[in-house]
C-alpha positions as CSV (number, residue, x, y, z in Angstrom):
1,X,36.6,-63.3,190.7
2,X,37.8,-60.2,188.7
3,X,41.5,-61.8,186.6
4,X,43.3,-59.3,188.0
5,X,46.2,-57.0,186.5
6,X,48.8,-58.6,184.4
7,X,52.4,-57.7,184.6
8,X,54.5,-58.3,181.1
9,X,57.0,-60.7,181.0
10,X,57.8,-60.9,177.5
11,X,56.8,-60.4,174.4
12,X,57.1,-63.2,171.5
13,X,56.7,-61.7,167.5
14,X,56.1,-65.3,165.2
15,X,57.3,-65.2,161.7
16,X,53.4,-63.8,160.9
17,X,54.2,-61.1,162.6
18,X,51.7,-61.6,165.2
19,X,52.0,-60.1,169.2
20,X,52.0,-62.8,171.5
21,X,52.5,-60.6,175.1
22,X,52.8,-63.6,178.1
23,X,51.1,-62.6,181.0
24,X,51.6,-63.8,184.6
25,X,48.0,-63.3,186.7
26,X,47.1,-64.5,190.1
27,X,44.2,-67.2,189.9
28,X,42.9,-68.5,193.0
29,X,42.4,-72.3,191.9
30,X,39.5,-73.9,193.5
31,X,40.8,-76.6,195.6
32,X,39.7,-80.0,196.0
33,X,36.8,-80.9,199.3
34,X,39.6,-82.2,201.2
35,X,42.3,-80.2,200.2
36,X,43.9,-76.9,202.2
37,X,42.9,-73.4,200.2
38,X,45.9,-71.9,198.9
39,X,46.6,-69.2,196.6
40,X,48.2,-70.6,193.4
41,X,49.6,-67.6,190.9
42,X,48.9,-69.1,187.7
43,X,51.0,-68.3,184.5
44,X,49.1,-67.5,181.3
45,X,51.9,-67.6,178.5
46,X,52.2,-68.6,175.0
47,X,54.0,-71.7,173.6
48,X,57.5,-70.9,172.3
49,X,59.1,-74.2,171.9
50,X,57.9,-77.4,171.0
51,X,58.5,-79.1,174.5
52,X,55.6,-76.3,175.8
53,X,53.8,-77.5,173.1
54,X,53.6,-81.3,173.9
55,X,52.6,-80.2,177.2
56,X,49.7,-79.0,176.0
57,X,49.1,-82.0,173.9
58,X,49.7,-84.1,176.9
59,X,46.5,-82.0,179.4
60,X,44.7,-82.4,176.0
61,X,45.4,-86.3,175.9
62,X,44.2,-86.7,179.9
63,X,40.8,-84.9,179.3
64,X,40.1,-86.0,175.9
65,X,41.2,-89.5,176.1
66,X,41.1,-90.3,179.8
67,X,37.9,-88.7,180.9
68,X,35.9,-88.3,177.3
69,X,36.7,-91.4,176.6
70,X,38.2,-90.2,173.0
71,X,39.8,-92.6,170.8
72,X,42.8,-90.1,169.6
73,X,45.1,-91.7,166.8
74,X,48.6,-90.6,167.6
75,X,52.1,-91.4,166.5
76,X,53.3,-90.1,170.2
77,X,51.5,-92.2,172.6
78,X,49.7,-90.2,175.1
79,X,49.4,-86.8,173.3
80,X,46.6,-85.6,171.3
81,X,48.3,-84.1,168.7
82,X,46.2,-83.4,165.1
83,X,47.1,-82.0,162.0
84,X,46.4,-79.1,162.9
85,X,48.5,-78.4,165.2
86,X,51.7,-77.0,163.6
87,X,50.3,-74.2,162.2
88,X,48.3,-72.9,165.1
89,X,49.6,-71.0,168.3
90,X,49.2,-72.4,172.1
91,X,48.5,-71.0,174.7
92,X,48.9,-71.9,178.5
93,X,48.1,-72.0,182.0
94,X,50.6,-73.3,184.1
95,X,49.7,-73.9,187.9
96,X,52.5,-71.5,189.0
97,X,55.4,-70.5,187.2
98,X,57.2,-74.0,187.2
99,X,53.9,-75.9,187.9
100,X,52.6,-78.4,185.5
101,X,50.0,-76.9,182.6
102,X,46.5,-76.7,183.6
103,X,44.8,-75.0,181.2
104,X,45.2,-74.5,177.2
105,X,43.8,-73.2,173.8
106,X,45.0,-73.4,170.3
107,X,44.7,-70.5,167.7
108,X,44.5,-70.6,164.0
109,X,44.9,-67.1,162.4
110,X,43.6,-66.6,159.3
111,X,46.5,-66.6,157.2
112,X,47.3,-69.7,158.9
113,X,44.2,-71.3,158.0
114,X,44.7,-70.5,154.3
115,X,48.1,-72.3,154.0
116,X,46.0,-75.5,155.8
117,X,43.2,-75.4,153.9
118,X,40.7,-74.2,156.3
119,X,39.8,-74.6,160.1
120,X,38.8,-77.3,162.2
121,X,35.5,-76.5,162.2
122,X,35.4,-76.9,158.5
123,X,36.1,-80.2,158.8
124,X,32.3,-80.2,160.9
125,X,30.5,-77.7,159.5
126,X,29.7,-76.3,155.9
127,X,31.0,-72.4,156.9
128,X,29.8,-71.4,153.4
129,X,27.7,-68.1,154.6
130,X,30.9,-67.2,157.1
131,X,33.1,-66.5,154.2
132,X,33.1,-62.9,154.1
133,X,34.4,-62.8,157.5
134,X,37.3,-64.9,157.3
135,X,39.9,-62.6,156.7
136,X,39.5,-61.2,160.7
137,X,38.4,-64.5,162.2
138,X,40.5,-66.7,164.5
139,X,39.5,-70.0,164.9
140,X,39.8,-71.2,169.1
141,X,39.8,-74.9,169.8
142,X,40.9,-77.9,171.8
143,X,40.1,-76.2,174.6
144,X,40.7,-77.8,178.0
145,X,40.9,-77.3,181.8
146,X,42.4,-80.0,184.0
147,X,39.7,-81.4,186.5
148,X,41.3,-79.7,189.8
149,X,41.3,-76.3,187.9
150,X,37.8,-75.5,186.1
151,X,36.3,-72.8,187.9
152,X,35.9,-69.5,186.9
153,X,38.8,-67.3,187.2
154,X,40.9,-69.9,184.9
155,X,39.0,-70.0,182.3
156,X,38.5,-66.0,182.5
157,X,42.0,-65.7,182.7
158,X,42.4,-67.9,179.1
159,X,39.6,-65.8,177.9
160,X,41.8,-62.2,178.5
161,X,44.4,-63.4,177.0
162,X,42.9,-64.6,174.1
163,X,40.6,-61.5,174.0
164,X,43.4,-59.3,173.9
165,X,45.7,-61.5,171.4
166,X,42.6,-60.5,168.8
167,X,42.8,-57.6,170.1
168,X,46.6,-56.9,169.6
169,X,46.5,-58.4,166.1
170,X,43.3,-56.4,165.1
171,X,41.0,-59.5,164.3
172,X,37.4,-58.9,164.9
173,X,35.7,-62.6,165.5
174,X,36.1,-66.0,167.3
175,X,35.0,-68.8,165.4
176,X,34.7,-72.3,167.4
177,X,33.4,-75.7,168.4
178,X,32.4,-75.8,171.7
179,X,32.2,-79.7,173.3
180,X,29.5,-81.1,175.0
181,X,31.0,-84.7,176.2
182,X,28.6,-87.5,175.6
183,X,29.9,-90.0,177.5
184,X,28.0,-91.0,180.8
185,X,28.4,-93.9,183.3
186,X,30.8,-95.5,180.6
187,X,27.6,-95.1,178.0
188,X,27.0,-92.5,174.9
189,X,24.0,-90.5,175.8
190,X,23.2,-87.8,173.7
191,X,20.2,-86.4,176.5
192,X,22.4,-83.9,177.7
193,X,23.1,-82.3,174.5
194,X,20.1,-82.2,173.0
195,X,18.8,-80.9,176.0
196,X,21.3,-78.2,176.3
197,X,20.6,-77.3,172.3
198,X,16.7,-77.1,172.7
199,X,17.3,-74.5,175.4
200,X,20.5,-72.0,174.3
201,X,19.1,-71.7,170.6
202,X,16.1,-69.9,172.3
203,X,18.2,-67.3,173.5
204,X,21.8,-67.6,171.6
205,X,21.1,-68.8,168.3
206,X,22.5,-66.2,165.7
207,X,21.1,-64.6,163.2
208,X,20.2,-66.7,159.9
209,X,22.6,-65.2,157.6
210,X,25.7,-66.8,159.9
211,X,23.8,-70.0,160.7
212,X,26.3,-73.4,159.5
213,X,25.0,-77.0,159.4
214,X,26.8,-80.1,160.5
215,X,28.1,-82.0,157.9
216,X,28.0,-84.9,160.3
217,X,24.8,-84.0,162.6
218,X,24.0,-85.4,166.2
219,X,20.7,-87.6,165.6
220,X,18.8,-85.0,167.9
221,X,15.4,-86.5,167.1
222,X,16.3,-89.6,168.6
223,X,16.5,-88.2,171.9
224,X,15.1,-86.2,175.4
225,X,15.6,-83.0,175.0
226,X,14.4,-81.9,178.5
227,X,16.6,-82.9,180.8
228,X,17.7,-79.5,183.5
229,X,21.4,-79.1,182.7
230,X,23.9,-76.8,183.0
231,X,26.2,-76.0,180.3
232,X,29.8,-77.0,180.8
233,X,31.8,-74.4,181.9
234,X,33.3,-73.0,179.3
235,X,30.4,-72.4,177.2
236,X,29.0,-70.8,179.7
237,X,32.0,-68.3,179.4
238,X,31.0,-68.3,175.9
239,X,27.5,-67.4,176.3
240,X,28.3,-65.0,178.9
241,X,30.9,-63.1,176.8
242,X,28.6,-62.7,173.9
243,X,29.6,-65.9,171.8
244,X,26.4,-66.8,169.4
245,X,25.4,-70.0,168.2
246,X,25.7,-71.1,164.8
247,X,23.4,-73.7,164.4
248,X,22.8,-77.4,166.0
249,X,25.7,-79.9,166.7
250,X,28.0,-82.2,165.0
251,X,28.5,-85.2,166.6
252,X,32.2,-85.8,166.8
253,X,32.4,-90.1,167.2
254,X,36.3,-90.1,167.7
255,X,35.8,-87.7,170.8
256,X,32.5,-89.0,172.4
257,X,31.3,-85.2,172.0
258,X,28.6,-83.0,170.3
259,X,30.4,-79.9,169.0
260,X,28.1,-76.9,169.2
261,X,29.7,-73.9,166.4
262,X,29.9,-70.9,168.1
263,X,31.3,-67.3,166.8
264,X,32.1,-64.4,168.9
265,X,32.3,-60.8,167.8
266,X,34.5,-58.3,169.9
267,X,31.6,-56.0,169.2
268,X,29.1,-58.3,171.1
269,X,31.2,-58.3,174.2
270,X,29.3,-57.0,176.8
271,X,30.7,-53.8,178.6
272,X,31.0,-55.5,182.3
273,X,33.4,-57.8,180.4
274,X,34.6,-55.1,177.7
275,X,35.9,-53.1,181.1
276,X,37.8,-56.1,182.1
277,X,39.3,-57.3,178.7
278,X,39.9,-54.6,176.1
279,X,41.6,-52.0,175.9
280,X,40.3,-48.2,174.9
């Protein structure tokens, strides 16, 4: 299903000096098999207080914690909350426009990442051979959907907004870790990943001069790597929108997840989704 048109609400200019333009869009959610089908008009916006934020932290907490199976230190008891949080910019999906948040992403712009120190994904990967493009490249992550909401149009919705928030603030590449949740029947099974790796670096593995290595890798050779799974849903948005691999997983312990690195170029957008999301 096509996002839609936006209509403005507001825009939000942060002490960087970066445009944050909230959007409202309708977003059929996909309802649950017993469930009624109504039309829900979801609310993309960006954080502007720190109550927004928490809720945010919260959705993140339920996925990450509740149905990972993460084990999320946290000096506020049922929020994933990281260091990394204050200096990054949220954004939200609300389930209509007093609804409960749904959907969310966190941003780190460059100049935000030099005053931390670096990205998340630094703290899994050796980015060494990326360093040249650093100074356009936003860093995407903790990336969640609630359960009742993952279907296409939400996560396409996320991925305009944050499309045209690079877009708006002239930053040319989307550096991530993508999640690929380990945790099966209550047991760690890395199967899925490995399987999922062995099959998406034969067709989206980037060229060697951006390729990163885990600094903690997932112990691929210990497992079956030919199981027929699907990618979780938003890498597939990934793959679809471009997004190259970087290289083979981490394994993230804390989070019961592999953590694929994955960059997007605006360039590499295809046009079907270029018509959609950027602007001439």
């Amino acid at each position: 299903m096509s996002v839609g048109s936006a209509q403005l609400t507001h825009t939000i200019t942060t002490g960087w000096g970066l445009d944050l333009t909230n959007r409202v869009k309708d977003v059929h959610t996909a309802p649950r098999p017993d469930a009624t089908p109504e039309p829900v008009k979801a609310c993309i916006q960006w954080a502007r207080h720190l109550d927004e934020v928490r809720e945010a932290q919260r959705l993140r907490y339920q996925v990450f914690a509740n149905e990972w199976g993460a084990h999320i230190a946290s000096a506020l008891p049922g929020h994933d909350i990281d260091v990394f949080d204050d200096y990054c910019e949220h954004l939200t999906v609300r389930a209509g426009p007093d609804g409960p948040v749904v959907g969310t992403y966190r941003v780190l712009v460059p100049a935000q990442a030099s005053r931390m120190g670096g990205t998340y994904t630094d703290t899994e990967f050796d980015l060494v051979r990326l360093r040249g493009l650093r100074p356009g490249m936003v860093e995407f992550g903790r990336s969640c959907v609630h359960p009742d909401h993952r279907q296409g149009s939400v996560i396409m919705a996320l991925w305009g907004a944050l499309i045209a928030f690079m877009q708006q603030n002239h930053f040319e590449t989307m550096l991530g870790c993508a999640s690929i949740p380990m945790l099966h029947n209550g047991v760690v099974n890395t199967q899925v990943a490995a399987s999922l790796w062995a099959r998406m670096k034969e067709t989206h593995l980037a060229p060697i001069e951006y390729r990163v290595s885990p600094r903690f890798a997932l112990p691929l050779h210990q497992a079956q790597a030919d199981l027929a799974v699907e990618p979780p849903p938003l890498i597939r948005g990934y793959l679809r929108l471009g997004a190259k691999l970087l290289g083979p997983p981490a394994w993230d312990q804390d989070f019961n997840s592999a953590d694929l690195p994955m960059m997007l170029a605006l360039k590499d957008i295809p046009e079907k989704y270029r018509r959609h999301f950027l602007r001439a």
